[in-house]
C-alpha atoms as one frame of an Amber mdcrd trajectory, in Angstrom:
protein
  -4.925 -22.176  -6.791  -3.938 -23.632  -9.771  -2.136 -21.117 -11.942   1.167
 -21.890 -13.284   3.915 -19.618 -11.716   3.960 -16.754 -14.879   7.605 -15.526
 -16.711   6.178 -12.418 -17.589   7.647 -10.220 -15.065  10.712 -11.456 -16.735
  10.058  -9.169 -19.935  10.211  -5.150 -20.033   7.434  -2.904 -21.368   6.617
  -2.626 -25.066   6.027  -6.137 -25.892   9.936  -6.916 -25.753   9.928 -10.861
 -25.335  13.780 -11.207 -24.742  14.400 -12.795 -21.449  16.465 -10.918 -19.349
  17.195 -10.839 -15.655  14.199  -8.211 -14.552  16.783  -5.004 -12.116  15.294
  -2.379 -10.432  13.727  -1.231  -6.817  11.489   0.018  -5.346  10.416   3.206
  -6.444   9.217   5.930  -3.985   8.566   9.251  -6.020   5.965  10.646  -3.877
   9.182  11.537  -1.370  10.247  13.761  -4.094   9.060  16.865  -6.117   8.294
  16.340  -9.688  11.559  17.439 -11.116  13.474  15.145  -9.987  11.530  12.214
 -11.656  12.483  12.700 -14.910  16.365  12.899 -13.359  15.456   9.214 -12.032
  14.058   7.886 -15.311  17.752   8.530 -16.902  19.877   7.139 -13.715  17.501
   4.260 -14.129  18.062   3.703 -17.582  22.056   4.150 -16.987  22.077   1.368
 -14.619  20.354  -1.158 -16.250  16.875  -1.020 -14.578  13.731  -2.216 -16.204
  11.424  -2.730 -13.311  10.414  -1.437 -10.032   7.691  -1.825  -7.392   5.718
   1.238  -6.933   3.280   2.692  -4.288   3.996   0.469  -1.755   3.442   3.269
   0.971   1.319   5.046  -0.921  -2.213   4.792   0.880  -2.266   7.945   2.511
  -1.435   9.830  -0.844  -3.740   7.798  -2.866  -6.686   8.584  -0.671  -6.061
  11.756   1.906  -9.602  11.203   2.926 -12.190   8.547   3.514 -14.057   9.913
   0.045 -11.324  11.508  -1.353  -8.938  10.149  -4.330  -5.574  11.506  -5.760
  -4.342   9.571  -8.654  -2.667  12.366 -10.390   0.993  11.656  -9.534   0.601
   8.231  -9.834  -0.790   8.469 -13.541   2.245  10.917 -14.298   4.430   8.254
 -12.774   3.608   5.528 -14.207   3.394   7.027 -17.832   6.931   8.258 -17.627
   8.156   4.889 -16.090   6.398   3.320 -19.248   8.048   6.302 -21.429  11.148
   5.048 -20.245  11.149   1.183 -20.752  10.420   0.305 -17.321   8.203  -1.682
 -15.969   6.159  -1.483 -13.171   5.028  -4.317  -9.837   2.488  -2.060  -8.549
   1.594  -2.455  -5.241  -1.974  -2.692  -3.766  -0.928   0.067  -1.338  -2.754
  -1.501   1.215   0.397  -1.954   3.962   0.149   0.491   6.255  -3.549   2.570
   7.155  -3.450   6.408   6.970  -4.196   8.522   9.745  -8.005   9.142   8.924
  -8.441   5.434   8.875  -7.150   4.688  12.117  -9.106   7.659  13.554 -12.263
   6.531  12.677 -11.431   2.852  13.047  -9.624   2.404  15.917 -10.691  -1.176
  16.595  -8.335  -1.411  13.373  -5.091  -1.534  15.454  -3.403  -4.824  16.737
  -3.126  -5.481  20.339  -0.319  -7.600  22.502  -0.580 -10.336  24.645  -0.504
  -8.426  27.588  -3.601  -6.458  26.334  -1.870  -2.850  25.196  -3.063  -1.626
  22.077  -0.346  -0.758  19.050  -0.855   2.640  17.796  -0.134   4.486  14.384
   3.090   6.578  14.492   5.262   3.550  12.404   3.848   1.278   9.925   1.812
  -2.131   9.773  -0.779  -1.002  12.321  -3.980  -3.275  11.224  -5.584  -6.797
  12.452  -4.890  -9.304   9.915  -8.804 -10.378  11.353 -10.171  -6.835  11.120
 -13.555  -6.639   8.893 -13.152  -2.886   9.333  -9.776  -2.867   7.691 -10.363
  -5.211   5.171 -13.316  -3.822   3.794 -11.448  -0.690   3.181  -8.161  -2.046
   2.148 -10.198  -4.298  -0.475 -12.123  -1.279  -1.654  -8.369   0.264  -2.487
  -7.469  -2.688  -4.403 -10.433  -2.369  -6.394  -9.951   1.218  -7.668  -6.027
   0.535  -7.874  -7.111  -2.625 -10.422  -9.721  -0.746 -11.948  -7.415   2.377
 -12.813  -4.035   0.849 -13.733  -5.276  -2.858 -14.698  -4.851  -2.221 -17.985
  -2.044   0.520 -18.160   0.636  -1.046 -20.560   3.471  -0.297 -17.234   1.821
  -2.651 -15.039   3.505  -6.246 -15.363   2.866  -7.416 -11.627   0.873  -6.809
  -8.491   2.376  -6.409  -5.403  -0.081  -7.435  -2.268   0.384  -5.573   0.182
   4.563  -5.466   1.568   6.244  -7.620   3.944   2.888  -9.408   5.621   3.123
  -9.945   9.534   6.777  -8.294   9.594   5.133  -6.094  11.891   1.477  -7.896
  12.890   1.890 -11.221  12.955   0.842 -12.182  16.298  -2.836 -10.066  17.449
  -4.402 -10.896  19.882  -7.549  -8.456  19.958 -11.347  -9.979  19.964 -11.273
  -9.759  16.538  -8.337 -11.978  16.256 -10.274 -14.200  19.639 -12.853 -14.515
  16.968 -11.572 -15.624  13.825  -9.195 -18.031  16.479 -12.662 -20.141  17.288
 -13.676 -20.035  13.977 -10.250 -21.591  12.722  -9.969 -24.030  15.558 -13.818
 -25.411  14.989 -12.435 -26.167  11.096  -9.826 -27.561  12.575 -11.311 -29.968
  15.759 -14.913 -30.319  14.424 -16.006 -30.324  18.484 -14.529 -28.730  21.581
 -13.952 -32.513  22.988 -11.848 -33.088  19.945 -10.425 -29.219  20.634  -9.897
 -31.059  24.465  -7.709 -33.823  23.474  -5.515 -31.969  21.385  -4.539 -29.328
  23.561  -4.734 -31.978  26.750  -7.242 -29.575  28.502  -7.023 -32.697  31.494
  -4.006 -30.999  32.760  -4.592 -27.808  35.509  -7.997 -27.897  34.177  -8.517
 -26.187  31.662 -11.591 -28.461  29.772 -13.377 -26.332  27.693 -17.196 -26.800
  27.035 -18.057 -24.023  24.959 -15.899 -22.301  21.812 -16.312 -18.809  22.990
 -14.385 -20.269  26.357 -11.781 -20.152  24.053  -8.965 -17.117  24.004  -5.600
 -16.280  21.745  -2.660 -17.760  24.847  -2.831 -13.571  25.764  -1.094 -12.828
  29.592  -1.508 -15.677  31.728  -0.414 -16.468  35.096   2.299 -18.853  34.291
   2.804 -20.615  30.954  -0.203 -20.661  28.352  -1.167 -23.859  27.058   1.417
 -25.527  24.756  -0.373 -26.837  21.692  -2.482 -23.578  22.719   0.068 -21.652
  21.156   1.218 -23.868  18.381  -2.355 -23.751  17.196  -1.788 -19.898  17.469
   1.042 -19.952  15.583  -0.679 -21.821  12.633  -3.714 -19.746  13.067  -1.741
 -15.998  12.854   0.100 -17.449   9.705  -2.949 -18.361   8.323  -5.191 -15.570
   8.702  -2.910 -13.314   6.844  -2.429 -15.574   4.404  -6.447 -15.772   4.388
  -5.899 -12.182   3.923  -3.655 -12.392   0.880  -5.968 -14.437  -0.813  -8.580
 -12.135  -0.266  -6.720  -9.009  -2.206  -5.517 -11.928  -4.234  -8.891 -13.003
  -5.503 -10.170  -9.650  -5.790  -7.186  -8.923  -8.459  -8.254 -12.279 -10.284
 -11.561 -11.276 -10.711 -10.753  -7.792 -12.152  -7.365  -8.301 -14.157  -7.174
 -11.477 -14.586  -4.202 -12.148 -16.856  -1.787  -9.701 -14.696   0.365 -12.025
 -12.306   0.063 -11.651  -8.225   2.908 -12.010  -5.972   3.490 -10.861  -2.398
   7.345 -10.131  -0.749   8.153 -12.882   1.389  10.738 -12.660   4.325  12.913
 -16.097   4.400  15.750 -14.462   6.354  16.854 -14.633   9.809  14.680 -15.234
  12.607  11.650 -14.036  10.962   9.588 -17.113  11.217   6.004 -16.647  12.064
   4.719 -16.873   8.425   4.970 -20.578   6.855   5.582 -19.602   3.211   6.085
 -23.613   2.284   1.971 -22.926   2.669   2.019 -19.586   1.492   3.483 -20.387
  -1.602   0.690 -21.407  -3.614  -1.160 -18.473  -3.335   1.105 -16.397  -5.165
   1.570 -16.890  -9.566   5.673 -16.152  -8.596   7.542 -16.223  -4.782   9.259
 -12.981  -4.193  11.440 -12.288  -1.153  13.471  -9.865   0.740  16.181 -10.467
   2.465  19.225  -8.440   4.376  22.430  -9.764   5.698  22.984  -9.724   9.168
  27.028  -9.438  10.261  28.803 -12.406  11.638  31.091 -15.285  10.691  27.672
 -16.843   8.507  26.814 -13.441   7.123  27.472 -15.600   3.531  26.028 -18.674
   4.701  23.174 -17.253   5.960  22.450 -15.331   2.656  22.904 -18.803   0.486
  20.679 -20.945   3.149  18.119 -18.380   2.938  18.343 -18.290  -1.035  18.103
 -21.806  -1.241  15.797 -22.254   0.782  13.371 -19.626  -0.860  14.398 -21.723
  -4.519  12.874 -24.958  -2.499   9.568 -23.182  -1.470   9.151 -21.626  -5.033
   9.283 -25.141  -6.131  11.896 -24.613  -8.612  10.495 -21.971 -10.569  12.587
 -18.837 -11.119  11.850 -16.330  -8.657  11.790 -12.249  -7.362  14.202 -11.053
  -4.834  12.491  -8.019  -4.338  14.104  -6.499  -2.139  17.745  -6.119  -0.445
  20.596  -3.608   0.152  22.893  -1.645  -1.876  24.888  -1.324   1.682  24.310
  -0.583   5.394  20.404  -0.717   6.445  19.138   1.139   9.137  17.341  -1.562
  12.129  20.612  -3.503  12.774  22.127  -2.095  16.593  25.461  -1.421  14.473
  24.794  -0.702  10.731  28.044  -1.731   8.243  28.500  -0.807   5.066  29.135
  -3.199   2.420  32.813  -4.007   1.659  34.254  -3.626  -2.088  32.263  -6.211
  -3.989  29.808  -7.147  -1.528  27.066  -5.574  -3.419  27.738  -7.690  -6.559
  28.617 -11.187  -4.666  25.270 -11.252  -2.437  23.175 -10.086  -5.352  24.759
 -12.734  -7.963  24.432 -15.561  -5.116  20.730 -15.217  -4.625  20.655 -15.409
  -8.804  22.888 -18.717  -8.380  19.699 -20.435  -6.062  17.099 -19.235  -8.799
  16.290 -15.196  -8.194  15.218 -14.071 -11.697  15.322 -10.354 -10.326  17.611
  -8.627  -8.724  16.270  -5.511  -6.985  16.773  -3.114  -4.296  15.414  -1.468
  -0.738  15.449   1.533  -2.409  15.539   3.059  -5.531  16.708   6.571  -4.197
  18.251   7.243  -0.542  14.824   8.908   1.061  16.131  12.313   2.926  13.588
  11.812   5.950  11.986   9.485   7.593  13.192   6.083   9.644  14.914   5.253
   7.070  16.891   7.809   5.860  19.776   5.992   7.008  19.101   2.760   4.992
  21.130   2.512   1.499  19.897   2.528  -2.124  20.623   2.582  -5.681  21.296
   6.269  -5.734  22.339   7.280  -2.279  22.455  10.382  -0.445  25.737  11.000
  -2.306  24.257  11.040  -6.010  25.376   9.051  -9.155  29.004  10.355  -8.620
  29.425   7.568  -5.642  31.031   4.414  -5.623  27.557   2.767  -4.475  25.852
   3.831  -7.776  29.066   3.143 -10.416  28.623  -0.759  -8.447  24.921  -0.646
  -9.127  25.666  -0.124 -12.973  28.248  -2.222 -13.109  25.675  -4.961 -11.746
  23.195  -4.277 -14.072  25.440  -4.358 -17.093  26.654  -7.732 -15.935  23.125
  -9.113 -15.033  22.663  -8.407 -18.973  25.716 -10.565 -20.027  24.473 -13.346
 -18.006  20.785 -12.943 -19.736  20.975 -16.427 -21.412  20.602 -17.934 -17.348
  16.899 -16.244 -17.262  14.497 -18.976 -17.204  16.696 -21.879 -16.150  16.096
 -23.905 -12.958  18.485 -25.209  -9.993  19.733 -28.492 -10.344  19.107 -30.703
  -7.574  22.205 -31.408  -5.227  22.962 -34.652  -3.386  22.345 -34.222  -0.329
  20.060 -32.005   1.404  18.880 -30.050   4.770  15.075 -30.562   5.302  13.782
 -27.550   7.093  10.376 -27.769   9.399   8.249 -24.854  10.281   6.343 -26.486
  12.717   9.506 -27.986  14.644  10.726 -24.161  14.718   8.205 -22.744  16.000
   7.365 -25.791  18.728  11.095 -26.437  19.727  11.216 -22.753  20.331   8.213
 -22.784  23.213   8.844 -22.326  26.956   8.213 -25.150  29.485  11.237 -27.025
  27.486  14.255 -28.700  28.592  16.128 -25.558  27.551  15.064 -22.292  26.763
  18.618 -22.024  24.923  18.048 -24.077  21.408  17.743 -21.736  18.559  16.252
 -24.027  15.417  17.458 -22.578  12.319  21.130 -21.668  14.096  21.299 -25.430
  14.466  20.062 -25.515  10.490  22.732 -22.777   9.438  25.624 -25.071  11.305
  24.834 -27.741   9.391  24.611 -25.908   5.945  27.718 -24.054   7.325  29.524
 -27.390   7.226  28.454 -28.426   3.577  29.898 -25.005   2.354  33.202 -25.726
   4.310  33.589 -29.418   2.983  32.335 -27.530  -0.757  29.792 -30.436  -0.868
  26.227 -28.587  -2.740  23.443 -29.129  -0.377  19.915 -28.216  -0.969  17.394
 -26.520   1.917  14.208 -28.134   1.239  11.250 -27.621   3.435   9.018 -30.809
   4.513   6.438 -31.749   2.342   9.220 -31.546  -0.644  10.110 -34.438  -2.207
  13.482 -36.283  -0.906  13.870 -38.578  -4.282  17.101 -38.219  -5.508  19.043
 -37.394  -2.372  21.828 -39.724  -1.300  21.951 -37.862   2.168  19.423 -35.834
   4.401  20.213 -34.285   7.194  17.310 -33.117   9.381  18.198 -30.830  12.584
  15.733 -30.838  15.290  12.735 -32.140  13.474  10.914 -31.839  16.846   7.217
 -32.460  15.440   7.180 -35.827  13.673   3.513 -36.869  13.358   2.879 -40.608
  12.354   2.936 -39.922   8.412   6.320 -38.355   8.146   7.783 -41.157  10.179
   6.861 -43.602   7.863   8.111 -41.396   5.140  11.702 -40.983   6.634  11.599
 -44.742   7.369  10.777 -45.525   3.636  13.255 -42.963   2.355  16.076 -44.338
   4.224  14.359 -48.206   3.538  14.630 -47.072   0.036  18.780 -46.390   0.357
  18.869 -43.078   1.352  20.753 -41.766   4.595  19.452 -40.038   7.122  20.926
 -37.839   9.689  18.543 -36.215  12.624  19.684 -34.443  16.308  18.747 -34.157
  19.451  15.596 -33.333  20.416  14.054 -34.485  17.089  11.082 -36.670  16.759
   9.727 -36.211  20.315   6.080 -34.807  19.702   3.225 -35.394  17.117   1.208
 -32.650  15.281  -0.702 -32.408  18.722   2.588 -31.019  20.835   1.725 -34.351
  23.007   5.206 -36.479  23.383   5.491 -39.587  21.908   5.334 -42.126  24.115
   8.317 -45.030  24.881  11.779 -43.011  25.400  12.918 -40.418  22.787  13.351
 -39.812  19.970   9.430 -40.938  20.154   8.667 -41.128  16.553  12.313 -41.799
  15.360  13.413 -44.198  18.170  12.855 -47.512  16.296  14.640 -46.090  13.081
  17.393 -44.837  15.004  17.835 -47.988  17.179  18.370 -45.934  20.023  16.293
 -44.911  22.896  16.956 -42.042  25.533  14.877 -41.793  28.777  15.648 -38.618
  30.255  17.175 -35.719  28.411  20.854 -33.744  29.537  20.463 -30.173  28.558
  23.683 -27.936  29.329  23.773 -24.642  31.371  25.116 -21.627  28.770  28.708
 -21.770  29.075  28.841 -25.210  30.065  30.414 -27.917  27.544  31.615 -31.974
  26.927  34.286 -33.729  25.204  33.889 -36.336  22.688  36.052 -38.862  22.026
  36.386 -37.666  18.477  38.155 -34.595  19.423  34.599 -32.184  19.235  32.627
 -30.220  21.611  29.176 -30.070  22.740  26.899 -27.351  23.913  23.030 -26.898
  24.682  22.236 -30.098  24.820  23.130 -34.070  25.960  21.150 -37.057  25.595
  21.975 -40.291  27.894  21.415 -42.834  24.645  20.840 -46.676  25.206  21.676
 -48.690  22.074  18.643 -50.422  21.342  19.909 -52.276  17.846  22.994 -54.350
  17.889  23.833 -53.097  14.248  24.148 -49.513  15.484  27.184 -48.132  15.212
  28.385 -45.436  17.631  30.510 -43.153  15.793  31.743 -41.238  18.838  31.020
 -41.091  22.532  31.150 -38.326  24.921  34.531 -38.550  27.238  33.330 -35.624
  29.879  30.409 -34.577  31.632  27.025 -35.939  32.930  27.250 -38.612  30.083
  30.796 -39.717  29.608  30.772 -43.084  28.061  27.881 -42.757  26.687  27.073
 -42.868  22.665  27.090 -39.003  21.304  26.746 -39.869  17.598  25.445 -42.680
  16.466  24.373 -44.621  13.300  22.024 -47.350  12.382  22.661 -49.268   8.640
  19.444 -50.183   7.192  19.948 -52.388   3.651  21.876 -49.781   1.819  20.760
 -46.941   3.865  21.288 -45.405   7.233  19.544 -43.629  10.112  22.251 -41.356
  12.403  21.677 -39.317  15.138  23.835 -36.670  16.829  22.632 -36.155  20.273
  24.667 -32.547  20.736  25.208 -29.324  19.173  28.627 -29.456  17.851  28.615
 -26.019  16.091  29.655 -25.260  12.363  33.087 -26.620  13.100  32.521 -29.346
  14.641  29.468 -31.008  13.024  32.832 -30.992   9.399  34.324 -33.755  10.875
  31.022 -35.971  11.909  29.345 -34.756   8.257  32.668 -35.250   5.973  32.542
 -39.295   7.407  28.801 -39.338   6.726  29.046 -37.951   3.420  31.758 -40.861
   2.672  29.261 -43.160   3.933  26.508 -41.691   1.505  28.726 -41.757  -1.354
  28.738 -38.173  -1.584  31.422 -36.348  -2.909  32.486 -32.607  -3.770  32.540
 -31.391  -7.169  34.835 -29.078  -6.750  38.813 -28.773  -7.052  40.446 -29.565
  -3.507  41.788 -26.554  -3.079  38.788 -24.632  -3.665  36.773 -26.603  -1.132
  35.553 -24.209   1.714  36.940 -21.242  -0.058  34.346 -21.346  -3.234  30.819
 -21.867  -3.087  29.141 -23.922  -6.490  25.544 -23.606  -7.589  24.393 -24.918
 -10.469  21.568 -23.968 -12.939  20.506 -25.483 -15.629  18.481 -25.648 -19.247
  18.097 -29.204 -21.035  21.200 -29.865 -21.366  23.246 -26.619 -20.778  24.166
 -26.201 -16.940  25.594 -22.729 -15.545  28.304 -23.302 -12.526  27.904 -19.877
 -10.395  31.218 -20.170  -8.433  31.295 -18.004  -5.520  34.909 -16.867  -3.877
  33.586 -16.980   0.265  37.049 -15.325   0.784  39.028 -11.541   0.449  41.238
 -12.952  -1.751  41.830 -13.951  -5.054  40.978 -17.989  -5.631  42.608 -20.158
  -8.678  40.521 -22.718  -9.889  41.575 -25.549 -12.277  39.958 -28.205 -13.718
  36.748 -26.321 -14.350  36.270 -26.122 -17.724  33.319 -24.656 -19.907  32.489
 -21.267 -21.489  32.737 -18.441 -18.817  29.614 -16.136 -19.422  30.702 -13.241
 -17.443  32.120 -12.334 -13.602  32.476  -9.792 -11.370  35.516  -7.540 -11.553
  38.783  -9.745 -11.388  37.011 -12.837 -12.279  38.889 -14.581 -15.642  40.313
 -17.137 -17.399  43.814 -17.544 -18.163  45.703 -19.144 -20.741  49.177 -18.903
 -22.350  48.002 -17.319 -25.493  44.741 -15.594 -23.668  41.340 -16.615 -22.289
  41.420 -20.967 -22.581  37.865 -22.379 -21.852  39.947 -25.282 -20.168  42.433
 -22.815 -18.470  42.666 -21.964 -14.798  39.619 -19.772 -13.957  40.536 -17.199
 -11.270  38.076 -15.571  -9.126  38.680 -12.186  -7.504  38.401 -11.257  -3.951
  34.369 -11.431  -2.993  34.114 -12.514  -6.674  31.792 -14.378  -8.876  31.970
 -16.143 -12.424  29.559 -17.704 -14.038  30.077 -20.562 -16.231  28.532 -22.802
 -19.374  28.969 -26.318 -19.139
């Protein structure tokens, strides 16, 4: 694909080319009768909305039989929405089959590893490999693009909603299919098939593709590279999927933008949207906050990470909460100012929209439960004055549509592949959780108020001084000798334990660990010391380690051990070590130290690196900075991580706007060089 990511879901209806942050929801009115449509128009206009995705669940009223179409409502819809100054990402519809389809077209319907089928009854119930389903989904898109391509609402299309949330992993003969078909593009030959998966061991040589199954219910454990070859196939056959509805759009409005809602949150990591990103003219995502001492960090390394995989274009956070949601075991409402502080920080990593899971509180269903712009309580609610509130603000801060993030120091490079193969039974330790270990470190940046960037691999690491790289498990040969010449080049490089063990192939790099990384490292470890759960060491430097031990030989007489572990299986042995090369460096933690503990090893690696805060001292930890930037204006989003009020001096520039209790103070009023105070949970926003 090579369209240029478009701004034009930037701009309202009616030919209005002012930028402004895009506001809205999504929009469900076939959950309500027609009176109360009109009612929503106004609300909407109250709070600031200009946009929201609509008929997202919509198949079964769209088409209530196989030859049967209802448009009606929909045309009403999105008139009035147009009527109103509001703009519309329509959705394709296509997310979730109605009854008569799955009647007929059974063979529609996923199936598990263990061979049981998943029925209708929630949502999401197709193969992403069905022909069945996808020549009927496709023949929806068509008469959605045919009807509404050229209705003056419609400034986006919306594929499908959430892909694989619910349907990543099939494993049906459809899916066995389209598996052979993927792996013979891949392999070229079944001996070349052999030798990647090392068929040799408990022999399992294959001589023919259709030998070949999904890794469905085995015995004991299925084939390692097996299932990461699985895991690369599921992502992309929906992605194969997206392009088809994507292409089909193309063809029939061609100058209307496509996008799809992404999921970087959380543990949701069977799609690789690094890949998926080019597919799409703009990168939308959703994303909910899950409780916890990270609930904030989580949030930012999720939003920064989605800025790194739009590639620095502005993009569409489509969708998160007002308040509580309604799939979490213990569901919390949002705290005073929550509601403005998560929505503002996913605008400080690049989100160009702001909008909501849902536009009004649905009264049945599963997710009656889950909050929205108008809840159950009405416009006379604290929920919905806080949704106004944010929408007024959103249009102070208008002159920040448009402008990009600007780059950070140092950064956390974030692997799909090494999730989802460090993650795989038959390991040293069924324990390791990937991205926790990625959130500790990003943790430890927002605690020592140094800006890091989350940038995925394949991103460019120019202009980093530091690069920190947790359990980067798959190194093949060509990223090695990238992270050689990077820190070659000057740049420092920090990596963990079990990082740089296995090539593309899941087959271990042969020598000692860290395979791939040893000789940059100047270490080598033979034989690995993973920790029972509850079990920890001492280091010397006053930390403690969990999961995981390695018993490290120095191999390079310039490496310098920065701590060593006092208890345990490897006391007196190197736990952190670091390796100058020219003006750069290659360390290596061999533990997981935790959010905590990683400050003190990352604070004397930053000094190392050169790397230094740009924030007051006293703000460090307790403010989060972002920056944004136009030529040669920059916006400073300064984020107060704490429940009470934080006084910043020394930042100086023209504050745009804030969330309630966010100002400047002077003797004689507001002083653009004045202490700038934030308020509890609070936000300002400032022009440098």
């Amino acid at each position: 694909m090579t369209r240029v990511p478009s701004p034009r879901w930037l701009r309202r209806p009616h030919d209005d080319p002012t930028p402004r942050f895009a506001y809205g929801a999504d929009y469900n009115p076939e959950q309500w009768p027609r009176e109360v449509w009109p009612e929503d128009i106004r609300l909407m206009r109250e709070a600031g909305v200009n946009i929201v995705s609509l008929a997202i669940f919509s198949w079964a009223r769209i088409q209530p039989a196989p030859d049967t179409w209802d448009f009606g409502w929909l045309d009403e819809i999105m008139d009035l929405l147009h009527e109103g100054g509001i703009a519309v990402d329509l959705a394709t519809a296509t997310a979730s089959p109605p009854p008569w389809l799955t009647t007929l077209h059974p063979e529609i319907l996923p199936v598990t590893a263990s061979g049981e089928t998943v029925w209708p009854g929630a949502r999401q119930h197709w193969r992403p490999t069905s022909p069945v389903f996808r020549t009927h989904a496709l023949r929806l898109v068509e008469k959605m693009a045919e009807r509404y391509g050229n209705h003056p609402a419609l400034t986006a299309w919306h594929i499908s909603n959430e892909l694989g949330c619910h349907n990543i992993y099939d494993y049906s003969d459809d899916a066995a299919r389209a598996f052979r078909t993927w792996l013979s593009d891949r392999y070229g030959s079944v001996e070349t098939l052999n030798h990647a998966w090392g068929t040799a061991f408990w022999s399992q040589r294959y001589t023919e593709w259709d030998q070949i199954l999904p890794p469905r219910l085995a015995a004991s454990h299925p084939n390692p590279t097996q299932q990461l070859d699985f895991k690369r196939f599921s992502s992309d056959a929906l992605k194969d999927y997206l392009r088809a509805e994507r292409d089909l759009l193309y063809r029939l409005t061609p100058d209307t933008p496509v996008t799809t809602n992404f999921m970087v949150m959380g543990e949701t990591k069977g799609m690789h949207y690094a890949d998926w990103a080019r597919e799409v003219d703009f990168v939308s995502n959703d994303h909910y906050t899950l409780p916890g001492p990270q609930r904030l960090d989580e949030l930012s390394f999720s939003a920064n990470l989605t800025g790194s995989i739009a590639g620095g274009h502005p993009w569409f956070l489509m969708e998160h909460s007002t308040s509580a949601v309604n799939w979490q075991p213990v569901n919390l409402a949002k705290r005073e100012h929550d509601l403005s502080r998560d929505s503002l920080l996913h605008v400080a990593h690049g989100a160009d929209a702001v909008c909501f899971f849902q536009w009004r509180q649905s009264a049945a269903g599963a997710e009656k439960y889950h909050s929205a712009m108008v809840p159950h309580a009405g416009e006379d609610s604290e929920v919905f004055r806080s949704v106004a509130a944010l929408g007024a603000l959103l249009g102070e801060l208008s002159e920040v549509v448009g402008s990009t993030g600007r780059p950070a120091r140092a950064a956390v490079l974030f692997d799909w592949e090494s999730w989802w193969a460090s993650e795989q039974d038959s390991h040293p330790t069924s324990l390791l959780r990937y991205r926790q270990e990625a959130l500790d470190w990003y943790s430890a940046f927002l605690a020592l108020g140094v800006r890091a960037d989350v940038v995925h691999t394949g991103a460019s690491l120019d202009g980093y001084d530091l690069v920190v790289a947790p359990v980067l498990h798959v190194v093949p040969r060509d990223l090695a000798k990238e992270l050689t010449g990077y820190v070659e080049g000057g740049g420092h490089l920090v990596t963990t334990y079990f990082s740089g063990v296995v090539d593309e192939n899941d087959h271990a790099w042969l020598g000692g660990y860290p395979g791939a990384l040893r000789e940059l490292l100047g270490i080598r470890v033979e034989e690995f010391g993973p920790l029972l759960d509850g079990r920890d060491v001492a280091l010397d430097n006053g930390a403690t380690g969990t999961l995981w031990t390695d018993r490290i030989t120095v191999t390079d007489d310039a490496v310098e051990v920065l701590a060593s572990y006092r208890t345990g299986d490897q006391a007196g042995r190197p736990a952190i070590t670091r390796r100058p090369v020219g003006a750069g460096s290659a360390a290596y933690v061999s533990t997981r130290l935790g959010a905590e503990g990683i400050r003190g090893v990352l604070d004397r690696l930053l000094a190392g690196a050169g790397v230094t805060s740009e924030l007051p001292g006293a703000a460090r930890g307790r403010v989060e900075l972002v920056v944004r930037g136009d030529g040669d204006t920059t916006y400073w989003f300064l984020v107060n991580r704490t429940d009470e009020p934080v006084e910043l001096t020394g930042v100086t520039g023209t504050l745009l706007g804030g969330t309630a209790g966010s100002e400047r103070r002077g003797t004689d009023g507001p002083d653009p060089a004045g202490p700038l105070v934030l308020g509890p949970r609070g936000v300002a926003v400032v022009r440098r």
